[in-house]
TORMIKE-94167 format. One record per residue: chain; x, y, z of N, C-alpha, C in turn. Coordinates in pm, 1 decimal. Example, Ala and Ser with C-alpha at 12.3 -4.5 7.8 and 13.67 -1.06 7.14 Angstrom:
// TORMIKE-94167
   kemi         nX         nY         nZ        caX        caY        caZ         cX         cY         cZ
      A     1319.0     -569.0      780.0     1230.0     -450.0      780.0     1320.0     -330.0      780.0
      A     1285.0     -225.0      708.0     1367.0     -106.0      714.0     1290.0        3.0      787.0
This chain:
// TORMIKE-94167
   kemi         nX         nY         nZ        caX        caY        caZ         cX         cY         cZ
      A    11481.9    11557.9     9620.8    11432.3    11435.2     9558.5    11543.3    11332.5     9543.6
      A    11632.1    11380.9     9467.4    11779.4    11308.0     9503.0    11783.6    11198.6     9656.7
      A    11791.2    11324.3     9729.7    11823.3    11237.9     9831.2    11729.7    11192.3     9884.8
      A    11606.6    11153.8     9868.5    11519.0    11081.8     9904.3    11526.1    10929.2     9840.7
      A    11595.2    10971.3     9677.1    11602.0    10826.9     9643.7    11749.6    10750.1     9684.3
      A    11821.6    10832.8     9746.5    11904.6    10760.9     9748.7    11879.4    10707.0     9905.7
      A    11830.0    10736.1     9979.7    11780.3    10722.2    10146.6    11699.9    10563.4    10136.8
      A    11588.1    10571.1    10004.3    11529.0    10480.0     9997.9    11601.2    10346.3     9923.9
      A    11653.1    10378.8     9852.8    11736.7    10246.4     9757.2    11838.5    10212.6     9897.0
      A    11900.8    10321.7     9980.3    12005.7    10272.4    10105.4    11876.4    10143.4    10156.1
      A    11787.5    10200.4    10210.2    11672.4    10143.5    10287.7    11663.8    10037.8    10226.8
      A    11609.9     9984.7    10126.9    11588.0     9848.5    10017.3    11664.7     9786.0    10056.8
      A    11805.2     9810.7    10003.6    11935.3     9684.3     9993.9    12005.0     9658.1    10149.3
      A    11947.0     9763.7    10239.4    11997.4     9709.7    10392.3    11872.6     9605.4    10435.9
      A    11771.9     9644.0    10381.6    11617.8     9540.6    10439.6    11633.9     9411.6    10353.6
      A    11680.0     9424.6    10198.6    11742.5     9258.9    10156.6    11835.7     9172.4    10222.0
      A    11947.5     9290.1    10250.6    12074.3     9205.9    10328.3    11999.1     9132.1    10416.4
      A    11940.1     9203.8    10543.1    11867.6     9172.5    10646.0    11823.0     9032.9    10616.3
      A    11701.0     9035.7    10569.1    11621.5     8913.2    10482.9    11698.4     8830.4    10475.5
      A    11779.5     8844.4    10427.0    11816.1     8740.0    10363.8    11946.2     8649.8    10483.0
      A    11979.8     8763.6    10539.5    12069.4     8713.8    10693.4    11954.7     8650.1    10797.8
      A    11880.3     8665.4    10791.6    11770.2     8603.9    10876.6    11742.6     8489.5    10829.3
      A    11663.9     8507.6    10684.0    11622.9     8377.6    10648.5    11735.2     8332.2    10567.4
      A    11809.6     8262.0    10623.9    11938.8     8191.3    10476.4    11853.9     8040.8    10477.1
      A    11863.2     8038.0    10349.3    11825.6     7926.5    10293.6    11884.1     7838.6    10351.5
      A    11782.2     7721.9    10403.6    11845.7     7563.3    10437.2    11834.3     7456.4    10371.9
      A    11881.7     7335.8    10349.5    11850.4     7223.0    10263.7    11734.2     7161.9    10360.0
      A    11627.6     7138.2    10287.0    11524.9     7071.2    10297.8    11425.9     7013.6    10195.7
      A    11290.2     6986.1    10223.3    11191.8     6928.1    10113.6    11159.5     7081.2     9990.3
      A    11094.5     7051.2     9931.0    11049.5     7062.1     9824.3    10990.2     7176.5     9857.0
      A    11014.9     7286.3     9795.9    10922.0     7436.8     9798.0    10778.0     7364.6     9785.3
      A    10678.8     7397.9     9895.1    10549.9     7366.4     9917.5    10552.1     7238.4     9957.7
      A    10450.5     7140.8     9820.9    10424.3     7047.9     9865.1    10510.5     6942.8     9713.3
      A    10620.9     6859.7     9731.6    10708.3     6800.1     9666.9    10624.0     6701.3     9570.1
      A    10725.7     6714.0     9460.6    10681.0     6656.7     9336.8    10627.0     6492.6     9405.7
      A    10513.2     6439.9     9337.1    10469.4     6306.7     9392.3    10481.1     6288.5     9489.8
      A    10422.6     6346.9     9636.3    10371.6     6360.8     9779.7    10244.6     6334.9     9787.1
      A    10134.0     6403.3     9666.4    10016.4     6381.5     9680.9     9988.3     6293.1     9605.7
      A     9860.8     6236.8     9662.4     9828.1     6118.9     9558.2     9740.9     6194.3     9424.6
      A     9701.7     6112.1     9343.9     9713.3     6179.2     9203.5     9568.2     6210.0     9161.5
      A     9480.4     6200.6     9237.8     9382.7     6201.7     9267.5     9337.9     6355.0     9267.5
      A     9432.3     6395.9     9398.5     9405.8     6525.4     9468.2     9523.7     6597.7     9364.3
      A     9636.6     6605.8     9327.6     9730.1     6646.5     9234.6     9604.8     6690.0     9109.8
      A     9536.1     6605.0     9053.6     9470.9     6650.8     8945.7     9357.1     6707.4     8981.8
      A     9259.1     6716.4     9088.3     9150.5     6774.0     9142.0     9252.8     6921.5     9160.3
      A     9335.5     7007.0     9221.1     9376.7     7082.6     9215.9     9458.0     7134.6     9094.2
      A     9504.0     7102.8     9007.2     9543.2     7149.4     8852.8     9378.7     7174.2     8850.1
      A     9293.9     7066.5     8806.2     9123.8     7182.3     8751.1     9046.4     7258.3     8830.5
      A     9092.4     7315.4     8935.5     9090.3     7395.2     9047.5     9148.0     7526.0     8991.6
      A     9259.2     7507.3     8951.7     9366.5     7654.5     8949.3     9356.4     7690.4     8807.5
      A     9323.5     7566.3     8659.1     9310.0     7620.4     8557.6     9229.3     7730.4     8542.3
      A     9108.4     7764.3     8612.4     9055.5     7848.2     8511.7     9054.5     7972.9     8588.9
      A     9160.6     7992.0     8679.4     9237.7     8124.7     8737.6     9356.9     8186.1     8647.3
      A     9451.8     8085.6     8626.0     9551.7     8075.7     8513.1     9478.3     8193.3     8422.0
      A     9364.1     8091.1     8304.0     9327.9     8194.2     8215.3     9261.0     8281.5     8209.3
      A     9214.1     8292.7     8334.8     9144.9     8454.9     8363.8     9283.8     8542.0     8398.1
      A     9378.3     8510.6     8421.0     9482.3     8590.0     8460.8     9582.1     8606.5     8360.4
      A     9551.6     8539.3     8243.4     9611.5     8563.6     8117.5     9569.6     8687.6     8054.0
      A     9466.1     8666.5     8032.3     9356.3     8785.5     7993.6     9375.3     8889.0     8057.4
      A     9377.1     8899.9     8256.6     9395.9     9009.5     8293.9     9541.6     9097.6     8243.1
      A     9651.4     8984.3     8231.8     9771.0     9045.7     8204.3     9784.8     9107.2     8035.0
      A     9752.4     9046.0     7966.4     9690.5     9085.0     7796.8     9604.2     9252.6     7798.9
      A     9524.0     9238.1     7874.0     9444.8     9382.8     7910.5     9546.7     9463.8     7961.6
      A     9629.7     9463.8     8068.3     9735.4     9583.6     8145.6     9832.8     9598.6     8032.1
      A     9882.5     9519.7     7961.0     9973.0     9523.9     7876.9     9944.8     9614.2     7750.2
      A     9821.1     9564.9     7724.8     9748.0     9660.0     7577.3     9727.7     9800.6     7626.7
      A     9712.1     9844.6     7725.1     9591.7     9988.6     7783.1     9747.7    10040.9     7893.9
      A     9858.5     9971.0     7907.6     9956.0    10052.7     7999.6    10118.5     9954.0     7919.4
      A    10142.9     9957.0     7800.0    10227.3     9902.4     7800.9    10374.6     9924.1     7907.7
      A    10386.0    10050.2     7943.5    10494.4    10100.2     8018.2    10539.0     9999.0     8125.5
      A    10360.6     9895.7     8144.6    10384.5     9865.9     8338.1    10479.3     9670.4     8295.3
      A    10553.2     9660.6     8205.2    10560.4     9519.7     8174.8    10678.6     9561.9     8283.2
      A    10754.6     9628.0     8272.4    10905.6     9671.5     8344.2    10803.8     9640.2     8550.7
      A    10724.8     9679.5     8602.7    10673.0     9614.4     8697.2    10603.4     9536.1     8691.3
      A    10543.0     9446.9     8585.8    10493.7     9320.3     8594.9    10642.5     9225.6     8588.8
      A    10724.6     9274.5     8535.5    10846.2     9212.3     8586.1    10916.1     9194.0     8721.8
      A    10894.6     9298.6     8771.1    10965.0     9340.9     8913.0    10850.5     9216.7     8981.5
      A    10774.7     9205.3     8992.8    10649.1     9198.9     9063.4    10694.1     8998.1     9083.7
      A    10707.1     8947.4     8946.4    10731.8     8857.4     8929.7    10880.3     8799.5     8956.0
      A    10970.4     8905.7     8960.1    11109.8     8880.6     9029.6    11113.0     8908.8     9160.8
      A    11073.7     8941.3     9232.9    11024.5     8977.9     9411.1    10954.7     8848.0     9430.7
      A    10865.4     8780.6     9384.0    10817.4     8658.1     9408.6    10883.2     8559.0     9400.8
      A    10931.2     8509.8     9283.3    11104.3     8471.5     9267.6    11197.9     8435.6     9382.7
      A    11261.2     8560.7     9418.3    11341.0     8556.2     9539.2    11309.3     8494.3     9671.6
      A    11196.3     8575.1     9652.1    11159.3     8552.6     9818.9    11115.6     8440.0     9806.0
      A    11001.5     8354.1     9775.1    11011.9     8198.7     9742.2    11073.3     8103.3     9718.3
      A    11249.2     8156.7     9665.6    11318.6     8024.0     9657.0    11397.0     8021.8     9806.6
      A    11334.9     8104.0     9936.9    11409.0     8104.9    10072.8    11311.0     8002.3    10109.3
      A    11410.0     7883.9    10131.4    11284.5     7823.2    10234.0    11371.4     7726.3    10407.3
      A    11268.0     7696.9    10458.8    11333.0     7651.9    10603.5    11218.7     7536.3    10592.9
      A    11345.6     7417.3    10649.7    11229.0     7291.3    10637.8    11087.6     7297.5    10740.6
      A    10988.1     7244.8    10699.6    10901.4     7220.2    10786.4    10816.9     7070.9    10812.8
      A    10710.0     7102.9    10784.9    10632.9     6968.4    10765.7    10668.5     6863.8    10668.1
      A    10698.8     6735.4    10683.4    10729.4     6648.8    10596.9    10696.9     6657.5    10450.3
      A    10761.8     6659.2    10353.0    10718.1     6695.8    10189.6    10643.7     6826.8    10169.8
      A    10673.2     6904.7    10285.0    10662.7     7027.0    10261.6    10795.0     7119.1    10302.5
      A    10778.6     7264.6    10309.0    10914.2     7360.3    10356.3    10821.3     7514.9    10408.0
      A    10868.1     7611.7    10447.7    10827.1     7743.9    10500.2    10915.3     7806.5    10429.3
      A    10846.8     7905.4    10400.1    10949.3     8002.5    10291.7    10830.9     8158.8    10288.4
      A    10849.6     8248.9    10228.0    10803.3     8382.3    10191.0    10734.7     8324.3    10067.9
      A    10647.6     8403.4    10013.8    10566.4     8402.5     9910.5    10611.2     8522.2     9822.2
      A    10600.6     8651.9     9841.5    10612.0     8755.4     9773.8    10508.9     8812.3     9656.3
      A    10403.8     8743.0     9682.8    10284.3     8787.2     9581.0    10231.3     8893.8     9610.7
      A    10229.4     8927.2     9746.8    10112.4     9055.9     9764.6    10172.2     9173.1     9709.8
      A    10302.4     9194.6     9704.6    10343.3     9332.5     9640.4    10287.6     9341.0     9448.1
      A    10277.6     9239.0     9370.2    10175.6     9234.3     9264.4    10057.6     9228.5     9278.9
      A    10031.7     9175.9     9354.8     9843.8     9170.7     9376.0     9817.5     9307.8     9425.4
      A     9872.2     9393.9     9469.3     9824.3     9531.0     9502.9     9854.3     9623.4     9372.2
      A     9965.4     9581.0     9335.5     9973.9     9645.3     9200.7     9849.3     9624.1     9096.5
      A     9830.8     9491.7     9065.9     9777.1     9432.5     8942.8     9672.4     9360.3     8974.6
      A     9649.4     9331.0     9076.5     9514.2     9235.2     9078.9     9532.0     9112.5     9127.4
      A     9475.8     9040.6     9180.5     9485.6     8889.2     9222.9     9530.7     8792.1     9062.8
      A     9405.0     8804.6     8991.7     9431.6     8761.2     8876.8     9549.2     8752.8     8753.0
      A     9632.7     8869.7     8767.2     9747.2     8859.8     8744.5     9860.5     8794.1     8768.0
      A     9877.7     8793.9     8906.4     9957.7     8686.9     9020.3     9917.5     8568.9     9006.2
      A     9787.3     8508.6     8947.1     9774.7     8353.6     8921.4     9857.4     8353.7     8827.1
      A     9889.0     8396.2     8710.3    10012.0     8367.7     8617.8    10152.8     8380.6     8675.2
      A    10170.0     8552.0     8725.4    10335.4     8532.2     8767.7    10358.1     8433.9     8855.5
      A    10288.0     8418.9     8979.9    10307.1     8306.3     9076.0    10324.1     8155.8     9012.5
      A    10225.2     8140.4     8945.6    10265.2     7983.3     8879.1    10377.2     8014.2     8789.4
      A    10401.9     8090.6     8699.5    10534.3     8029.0     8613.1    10678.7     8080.7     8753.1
      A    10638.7     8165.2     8865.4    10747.6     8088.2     8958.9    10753.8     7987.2     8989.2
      A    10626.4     7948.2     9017.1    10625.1     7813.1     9102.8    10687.5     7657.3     8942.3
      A    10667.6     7684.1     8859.1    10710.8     7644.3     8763.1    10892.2     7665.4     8716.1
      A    10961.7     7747.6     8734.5    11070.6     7765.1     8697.0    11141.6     7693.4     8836.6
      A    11104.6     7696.7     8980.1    11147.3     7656.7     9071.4    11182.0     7542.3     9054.6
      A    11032.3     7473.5     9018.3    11011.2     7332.1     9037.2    11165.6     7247.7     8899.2
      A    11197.1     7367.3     8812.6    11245.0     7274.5     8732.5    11349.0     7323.2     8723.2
      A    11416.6     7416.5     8768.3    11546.7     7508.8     8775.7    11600.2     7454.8     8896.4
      A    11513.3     7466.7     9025.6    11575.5     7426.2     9163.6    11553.4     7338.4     9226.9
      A    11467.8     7237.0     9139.7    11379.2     7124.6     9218.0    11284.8     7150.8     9348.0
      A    11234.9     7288.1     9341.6    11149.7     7309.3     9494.8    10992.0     7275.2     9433.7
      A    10958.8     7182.2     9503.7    10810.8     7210.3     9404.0    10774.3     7052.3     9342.1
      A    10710.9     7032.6     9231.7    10707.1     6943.4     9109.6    10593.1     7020.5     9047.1
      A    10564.3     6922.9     8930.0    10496.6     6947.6     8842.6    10357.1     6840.9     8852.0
      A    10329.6     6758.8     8899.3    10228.2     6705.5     8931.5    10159.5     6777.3     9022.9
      A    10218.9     6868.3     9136.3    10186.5     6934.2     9271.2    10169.8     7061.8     9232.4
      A    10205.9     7074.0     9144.1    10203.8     7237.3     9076.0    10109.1     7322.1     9068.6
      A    10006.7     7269.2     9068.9     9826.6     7302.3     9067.6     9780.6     7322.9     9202.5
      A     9871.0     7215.6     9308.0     9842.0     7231.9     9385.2     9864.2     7330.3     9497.4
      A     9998.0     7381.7     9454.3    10100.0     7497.9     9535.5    10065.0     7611.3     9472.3
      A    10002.3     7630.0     9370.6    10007.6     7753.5     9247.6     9804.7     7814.7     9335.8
      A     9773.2     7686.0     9338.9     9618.6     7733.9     9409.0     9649.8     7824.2     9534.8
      A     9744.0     7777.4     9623.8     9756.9     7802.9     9723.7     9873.3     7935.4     9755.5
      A     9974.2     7956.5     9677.7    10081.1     8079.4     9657.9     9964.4     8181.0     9544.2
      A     9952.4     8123.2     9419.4     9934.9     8184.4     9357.1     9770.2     8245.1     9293.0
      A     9727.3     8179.7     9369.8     9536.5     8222.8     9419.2     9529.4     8277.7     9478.3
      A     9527.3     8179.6     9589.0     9452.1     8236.8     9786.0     9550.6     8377.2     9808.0
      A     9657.8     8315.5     9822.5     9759.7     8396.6     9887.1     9692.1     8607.1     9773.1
      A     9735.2     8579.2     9679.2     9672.2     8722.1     9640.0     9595.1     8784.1     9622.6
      A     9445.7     8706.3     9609.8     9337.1     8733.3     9639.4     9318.6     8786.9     9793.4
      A     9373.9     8721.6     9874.0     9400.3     8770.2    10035.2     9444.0     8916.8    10038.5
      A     9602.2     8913.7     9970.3     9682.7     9029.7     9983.2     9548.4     9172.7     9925.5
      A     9484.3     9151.8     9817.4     9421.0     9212.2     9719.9     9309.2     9284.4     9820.7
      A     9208.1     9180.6     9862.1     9096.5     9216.4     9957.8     9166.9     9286.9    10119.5
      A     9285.8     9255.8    10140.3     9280.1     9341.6    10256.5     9368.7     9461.8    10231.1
      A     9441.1     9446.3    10138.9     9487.9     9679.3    10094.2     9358.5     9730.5    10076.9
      A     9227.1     9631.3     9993.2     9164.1     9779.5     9963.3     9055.5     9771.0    10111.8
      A     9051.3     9667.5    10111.5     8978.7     9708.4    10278.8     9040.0     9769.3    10373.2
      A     9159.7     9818.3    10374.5     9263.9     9910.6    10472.5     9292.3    10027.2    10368.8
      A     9218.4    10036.2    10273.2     9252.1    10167.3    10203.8     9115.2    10221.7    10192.5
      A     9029.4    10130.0    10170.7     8868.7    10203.4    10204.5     8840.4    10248.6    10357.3
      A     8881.6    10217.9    10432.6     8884.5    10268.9    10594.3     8977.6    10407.7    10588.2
      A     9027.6    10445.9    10505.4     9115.3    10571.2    10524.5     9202.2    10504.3    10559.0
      A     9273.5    10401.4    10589.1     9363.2    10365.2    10676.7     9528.2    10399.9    10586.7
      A     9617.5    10387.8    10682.9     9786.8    10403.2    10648.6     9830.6    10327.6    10502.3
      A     9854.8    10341.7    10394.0     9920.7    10303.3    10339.3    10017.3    10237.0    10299.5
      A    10137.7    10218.6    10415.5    10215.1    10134.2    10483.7    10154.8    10025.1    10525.0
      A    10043.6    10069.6    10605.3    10001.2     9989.5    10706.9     9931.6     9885.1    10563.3
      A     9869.1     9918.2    10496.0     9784.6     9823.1    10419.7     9863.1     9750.5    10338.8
      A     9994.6     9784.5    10327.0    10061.8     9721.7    10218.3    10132.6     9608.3    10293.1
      A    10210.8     9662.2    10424.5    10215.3     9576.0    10490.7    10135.3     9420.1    10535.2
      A    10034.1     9443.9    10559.3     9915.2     9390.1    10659.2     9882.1     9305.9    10481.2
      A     9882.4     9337.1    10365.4     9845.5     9227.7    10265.4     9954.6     9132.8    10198.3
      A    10079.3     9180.7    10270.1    10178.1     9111.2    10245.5    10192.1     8998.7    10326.3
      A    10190.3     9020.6    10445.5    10197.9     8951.7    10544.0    10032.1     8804.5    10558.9
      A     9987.9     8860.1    10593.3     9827.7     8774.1    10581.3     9837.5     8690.7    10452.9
      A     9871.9     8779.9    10305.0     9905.1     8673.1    10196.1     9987.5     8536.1    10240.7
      A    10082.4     8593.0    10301.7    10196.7     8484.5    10336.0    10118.2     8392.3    10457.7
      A    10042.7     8421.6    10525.0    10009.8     8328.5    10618.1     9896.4     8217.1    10576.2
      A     9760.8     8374.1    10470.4     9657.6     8249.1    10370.2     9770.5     8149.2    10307.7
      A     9843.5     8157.9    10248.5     9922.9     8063.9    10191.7     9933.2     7887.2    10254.9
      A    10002.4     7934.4    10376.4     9984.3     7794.1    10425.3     9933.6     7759.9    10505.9
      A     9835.6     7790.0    10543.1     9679.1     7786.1    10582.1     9604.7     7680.8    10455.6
      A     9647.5     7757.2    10359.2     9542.2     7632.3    10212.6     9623.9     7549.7    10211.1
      A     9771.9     7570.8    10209.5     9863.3     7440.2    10222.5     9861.1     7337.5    10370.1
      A     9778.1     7352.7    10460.0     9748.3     7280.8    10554.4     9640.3     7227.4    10524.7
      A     9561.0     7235.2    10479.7     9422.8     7182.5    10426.4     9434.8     7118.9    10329.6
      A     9502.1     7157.6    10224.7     9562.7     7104.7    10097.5     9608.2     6908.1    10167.9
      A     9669.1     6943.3    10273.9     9782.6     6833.8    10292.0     9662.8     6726.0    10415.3
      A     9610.6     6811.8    10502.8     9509.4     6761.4    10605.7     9417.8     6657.8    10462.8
      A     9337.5     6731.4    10394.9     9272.7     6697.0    10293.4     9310.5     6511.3    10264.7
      A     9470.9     6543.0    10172.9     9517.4     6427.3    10141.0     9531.0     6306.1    10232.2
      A     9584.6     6364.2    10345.2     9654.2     6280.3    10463.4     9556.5     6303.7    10545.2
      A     9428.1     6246.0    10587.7     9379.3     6289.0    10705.2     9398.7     6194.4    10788.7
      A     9431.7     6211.3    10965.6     9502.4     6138.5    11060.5     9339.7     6024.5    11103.2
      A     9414.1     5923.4    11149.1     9360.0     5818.3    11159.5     9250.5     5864.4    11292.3
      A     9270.9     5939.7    11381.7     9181.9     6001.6    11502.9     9199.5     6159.1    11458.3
      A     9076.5     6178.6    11440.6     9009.7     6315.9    11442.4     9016.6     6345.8    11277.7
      A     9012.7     6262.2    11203.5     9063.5     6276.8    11048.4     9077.6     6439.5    10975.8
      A     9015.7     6489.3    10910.2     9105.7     6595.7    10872.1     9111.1     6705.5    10928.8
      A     9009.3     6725.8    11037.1     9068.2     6870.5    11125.4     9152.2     6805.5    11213.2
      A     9181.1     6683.5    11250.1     9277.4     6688.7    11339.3     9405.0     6721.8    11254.3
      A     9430.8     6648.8    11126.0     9546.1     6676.9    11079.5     9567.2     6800.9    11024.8
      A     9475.2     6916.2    10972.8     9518.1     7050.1    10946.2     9545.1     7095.5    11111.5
      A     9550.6     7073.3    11213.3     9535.0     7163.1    11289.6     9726.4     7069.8    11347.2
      A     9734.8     7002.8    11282.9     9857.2     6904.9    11291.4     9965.4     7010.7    11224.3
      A     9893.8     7001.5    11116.8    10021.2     7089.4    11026.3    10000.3     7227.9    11027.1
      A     9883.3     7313.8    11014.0     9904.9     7438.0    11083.7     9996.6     7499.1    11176.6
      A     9950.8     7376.5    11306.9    10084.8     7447.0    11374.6    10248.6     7463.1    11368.9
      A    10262.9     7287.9    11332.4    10393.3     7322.0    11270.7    10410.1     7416.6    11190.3
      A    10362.0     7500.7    11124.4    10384.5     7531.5    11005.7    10389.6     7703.3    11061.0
      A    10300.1     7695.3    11183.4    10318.2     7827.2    11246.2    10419.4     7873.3    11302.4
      A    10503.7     7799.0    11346.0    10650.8     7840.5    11414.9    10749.0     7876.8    11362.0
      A    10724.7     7867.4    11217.6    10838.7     7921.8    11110.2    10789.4     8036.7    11014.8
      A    10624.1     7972.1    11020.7    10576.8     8077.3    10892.2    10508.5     8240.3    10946.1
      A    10476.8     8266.9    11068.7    10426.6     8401.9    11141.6    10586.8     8463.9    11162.1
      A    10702.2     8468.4    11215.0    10822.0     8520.8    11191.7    10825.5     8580.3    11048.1
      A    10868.6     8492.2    10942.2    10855.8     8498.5    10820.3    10753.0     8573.0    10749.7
      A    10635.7     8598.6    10767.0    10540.6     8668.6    10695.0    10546.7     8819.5    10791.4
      A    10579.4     8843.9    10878.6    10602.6     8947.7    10941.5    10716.3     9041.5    10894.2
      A    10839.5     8954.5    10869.0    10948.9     9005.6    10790.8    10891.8     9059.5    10642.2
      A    10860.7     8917.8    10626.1    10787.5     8994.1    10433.1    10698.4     9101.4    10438.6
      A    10609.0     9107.5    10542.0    10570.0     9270.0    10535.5    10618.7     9417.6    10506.5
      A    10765.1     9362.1    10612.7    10818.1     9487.1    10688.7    10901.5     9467.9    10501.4
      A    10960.3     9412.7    10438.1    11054.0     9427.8    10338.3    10982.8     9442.4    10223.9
      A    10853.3     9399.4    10166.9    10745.8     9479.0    10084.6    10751.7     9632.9    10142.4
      A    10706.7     9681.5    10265.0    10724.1     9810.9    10230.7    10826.7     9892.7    10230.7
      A    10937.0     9788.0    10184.0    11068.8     9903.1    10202.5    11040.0     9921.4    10035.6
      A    11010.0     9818.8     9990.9    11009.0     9764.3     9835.6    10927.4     9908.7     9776.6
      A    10798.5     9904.9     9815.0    10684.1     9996.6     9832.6    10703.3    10108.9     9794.4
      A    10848.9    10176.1     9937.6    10895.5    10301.3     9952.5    10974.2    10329.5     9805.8
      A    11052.5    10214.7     9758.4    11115.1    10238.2     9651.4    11088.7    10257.1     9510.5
      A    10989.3    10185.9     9488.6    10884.0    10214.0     9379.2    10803.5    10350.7     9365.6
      A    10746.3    10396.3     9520.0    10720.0    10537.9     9519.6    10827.6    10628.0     9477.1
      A    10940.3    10590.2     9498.0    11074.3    10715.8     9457.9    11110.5    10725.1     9341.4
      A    11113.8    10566.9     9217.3    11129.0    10594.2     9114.4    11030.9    10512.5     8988.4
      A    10900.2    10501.2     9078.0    10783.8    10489.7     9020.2    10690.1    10525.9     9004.8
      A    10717.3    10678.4     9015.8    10583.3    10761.5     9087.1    10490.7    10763.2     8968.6
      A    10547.9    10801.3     8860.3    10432.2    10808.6     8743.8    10370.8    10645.6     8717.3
      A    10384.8    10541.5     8723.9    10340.9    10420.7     8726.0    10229.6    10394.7     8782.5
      A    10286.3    10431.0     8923.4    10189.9    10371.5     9023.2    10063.2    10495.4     9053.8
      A    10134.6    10626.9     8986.7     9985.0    10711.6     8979.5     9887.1    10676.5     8861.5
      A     9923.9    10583.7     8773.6     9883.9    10526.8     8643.2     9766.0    10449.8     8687.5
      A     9892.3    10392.3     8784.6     9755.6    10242.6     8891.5     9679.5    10320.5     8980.6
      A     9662.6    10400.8     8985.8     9618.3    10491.1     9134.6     9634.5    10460.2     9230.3
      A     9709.1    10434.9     9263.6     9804.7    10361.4     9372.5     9933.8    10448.6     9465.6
      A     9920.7    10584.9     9402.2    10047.5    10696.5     9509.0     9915.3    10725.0     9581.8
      A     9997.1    10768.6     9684.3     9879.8    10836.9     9778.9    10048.0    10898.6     9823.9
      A    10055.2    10999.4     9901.7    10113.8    11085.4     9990.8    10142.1    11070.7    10107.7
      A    10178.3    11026.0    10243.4    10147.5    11010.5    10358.1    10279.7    10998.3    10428.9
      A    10255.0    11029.8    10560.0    10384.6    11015.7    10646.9    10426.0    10862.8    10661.8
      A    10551.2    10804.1    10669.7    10555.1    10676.2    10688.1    10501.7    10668.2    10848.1
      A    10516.4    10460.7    10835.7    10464.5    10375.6    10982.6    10575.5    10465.8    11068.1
């Protein structure tokens, strides 16, 4: 057992180095979509969009907390993995950037609804710690990281765990897809606002989609592969936790 955890913690901090040698942070726009980019219109149509996810996800986190106090130590983790990997970003589309999300490793833990809170107070500490982000847009990036994106991650583990399917494989495959729903709503989000003068807003989501594809399918592929190193490590010294969540299963790795 020993040396399983020490095989796996080796595994973790060589798959961060990695990460993080791949994606090194570049100077560019604004994590998502930059403070006052959107007009205020659509800025506030998306804040009453995402509010009443927020407080359903208050509640959900109030419930795990009362009935498992033990799991705050991974509602932490959950929310520091999102953290990280979100403040990597590579410029992209104008008043926007490409970066990792890191929600799906909580949303498999905890629920979609949970991740509407940790995700927004990231997307909140960013916006005002690192300037990635704003606070007018906040509703609007928080719908799109901290909704779509885990609700995604959420519906496809258990649909790859109701098939019998790999465990790896599902944790993977909701990490990754999270990261891609992501800016997918952030192309629509932005098509929406900005729609192009010929072909108005499917021409312009299909404008920024693609840009947005040449940086962000690399990137969500990586975040797969480094969620399940994450995964592996939590199984080694989280086993009673995540059998709490029913969430160990046994299996040979990918």
């Amino acid at each position: 057992m020993n040396r399983s955890r020490i095989v796996s913690t080796c595994l973790l901090i060589a798959g961060f180095v990695f990460y993080f040698l791949v994606n090194e942070p570049q100077t560019g726009h604004a994590m998502h979509i930059m403070e006052g980019y959107l007009p205020m219109s659509w800025a506030l149509f998306w804040w009453v969009v995402f509010l009443p996810f927020f407080i359903l996800g208050l509640r959900s986190i109030n419930q795990i907390v009362k009935e498992h106090p033990e799991m705050k130590l991974l509602l932490g983790v959950s929310g520091a993995f999102a953290f990280v990997l979100s403040a990597l970003k590579i410029p992209s589309v104008t008043g926007s950037s490409s970066h990792p999300t890191g929600t799906g490793l909580g949303a498999i833990m905890f629920g979609p609804l949970a991740m509407s809170v940790l995700g927004s107070l990231v997307l909140l500490f960013q916006a005002l710690l690192l300037a990635h982000g704003g606070l007018t847009t906040l509703g609007a990036n928080a719908v799109s990281m901290a909704v779509v994106g885990p609700m995604v991650a959420y519906g496809i583990y258990r649909l790859i765990m109701r098939a019998n399917g790999s465990q790896r494989l599902a944790v993977f495959s909701a990490a990754a897809l999270a990261d891609l729903a992501t800016y997918v709503v952030t192309s629509i989000q932005l098509a929406l606002a900005f729609p192009a003068e010929t072909g108005g807003v499917l021409a312009s989501f299909v404008k920024f989609a693609s840009i947005f594809a040449f940086t962000q399918i690399p990137l969500a592929i990586s975040e797969g592969l480094l969620t399940v190193l994450v995964w592996n490590w939590l199984q080694s010294y989280n086993a009673k936790e995540l059998a709490q969540l029913r969430l160990l299963k046994r299996e040979e790795s990918l």
